[in-house]
Phi, psi and omega in degrees: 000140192280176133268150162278113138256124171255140185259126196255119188099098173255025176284239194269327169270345127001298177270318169316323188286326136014271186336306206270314194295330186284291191304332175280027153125341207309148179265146158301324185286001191225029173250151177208141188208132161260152167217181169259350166262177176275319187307278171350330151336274197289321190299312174294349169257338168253062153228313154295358185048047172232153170292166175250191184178162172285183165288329174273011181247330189302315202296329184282347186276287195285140186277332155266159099218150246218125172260105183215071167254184177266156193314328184293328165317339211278320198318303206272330163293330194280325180306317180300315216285316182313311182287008157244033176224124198286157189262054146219039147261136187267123198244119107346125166219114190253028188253167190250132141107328185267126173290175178292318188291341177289353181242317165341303176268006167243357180266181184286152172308138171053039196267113166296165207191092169252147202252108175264141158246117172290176138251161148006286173332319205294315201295359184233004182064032161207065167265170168230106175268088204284144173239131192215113180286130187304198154287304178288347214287172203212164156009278182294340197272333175282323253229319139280024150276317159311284197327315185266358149271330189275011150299000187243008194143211199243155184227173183189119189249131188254157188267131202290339189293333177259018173304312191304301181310273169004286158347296210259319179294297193251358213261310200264346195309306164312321180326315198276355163275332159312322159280027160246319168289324188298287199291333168278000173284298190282343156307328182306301204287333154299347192235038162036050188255138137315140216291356205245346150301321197281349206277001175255341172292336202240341163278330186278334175310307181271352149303303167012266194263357164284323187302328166303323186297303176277359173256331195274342168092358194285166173263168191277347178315314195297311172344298177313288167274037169248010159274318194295073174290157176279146188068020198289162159255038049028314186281288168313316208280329189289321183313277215287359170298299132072185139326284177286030193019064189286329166295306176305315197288009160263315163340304177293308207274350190242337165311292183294328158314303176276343166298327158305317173314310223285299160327297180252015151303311191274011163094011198263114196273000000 
């Protein structure tokens, strides 16, 4: 039997996921998208061929649905959603930073409720989509929460008490390679390569080595040193690595990330 999934928040991860559930097979006709202009509307059903709807028709239609406004948003979308939803529809939550009980407590009693965090990556189909389960959701309720992410990456289930960390690793973790290719990039134009060389040099380095990192099973220390000769310049570049305690300062910087997550669970604006 098909399900209705409505995706209500149609930006950028909205749609990739839109996107990815159509390329994994999904009929348009069992897709719903609330948006908030008509034109968004119209764009999304003629490039996907799907309908829109208000929020009260998604919540009485659809079997899924999957929230992916933003968090100052959600309060004022779950008051549309509650008087019309029945409590064995399963409500998908894509907002960073919200418990499962900020939804728990404002929908009918005993309404599953899984809690997801994407990253970025899903516009490229290798997002890591982390999962947590509410008080009611069951099994069967994670196990179509995969289905409907993993075409967009990889999914991973986590105890919600580790959201916050999650958060600080994969929800933020590309930025931070971004700030690691940018500046190793500008190292580059220093050492006197021009920019648009050091930067294929240094996005292709780190496809590399993340595919090595996911196919081979290795850990990354071994990795590391099958680069490293002694006395090497490999070597030298880790000594000053360092030296300038570059392991503490990410340790510290993914510390303040979930501190921030934490922050803003609790409602700390």
């Amino acid at each position: 039997m098909s399900q209705k999934v409505a995706v209500l928040g149609t930006g950028k991860i909205g749609e990739a996921l839109l996107s990815g559930m159509i390329r994994a097979g999904w009929s348009p006709a069992d897709l719903l998208v609330t948006t908030r202009r008509p034109e968004r509307a119209a764009e999304l059903r003629d490039k996907y061929g799907v309908e829109s709807a208000t929020n009260a028709e998604a919540a009485k239609t659809a079997d899924i649905l999957v929230l992916a406004v933003k968090p100052q948003d959600m309060g004022a979308l779950l008051d549309d959603l509650a008087p019309h939803l029945a409590e064995d529809r399963l409500v998908i939550s894509a907002a960073a930073g919200l418990p499962t009980t900020f939804f728990e407590e404002r929908l009918p009693a005993g309404t599953p409720v899984v809690r997801v965090m994407p990253n970025t990556p899903v516009l490229v189909d290798e997002g890591m989509s982390v999962i947590s389960p509410g008080t009611h959701a069951t099994e069967a309720h994670l196990q179509r929460t995969e289905a409907l992410f993993n075409p967009v990456g990889k999914t991973l289930r986590v105890a919600e008490s580790q959201q916050d960390a999650a958060t600080a690793l994969s929800g933020s973790g590309p930025a931070y390679f971004y700030y690691l290719v940018e500046a190793m990039t500008d190292a580059g134009i220093l050492l006197g390569l021009p920019r648009d060389k050091a930067h294929d040099l240094i996005v292709q380095a780190a496809i590399g080595a993340a595919v090595m990192l996911r196919d081979s099973g290795e850990h990354p220390v071994k990795l590391r040193e099958a680069v490293m000769s002694p006395a090497g310049t490999t070597i030298s570049a880790i000594r000053e690595l360092e030296n300038h305690g570059v392991r503490a300062a990410l340790i510290a910087a993914l510390e303040a990330a979930r501190d921030r997550s934490r922050e803003l669970a609790s409602g700390q604006g």
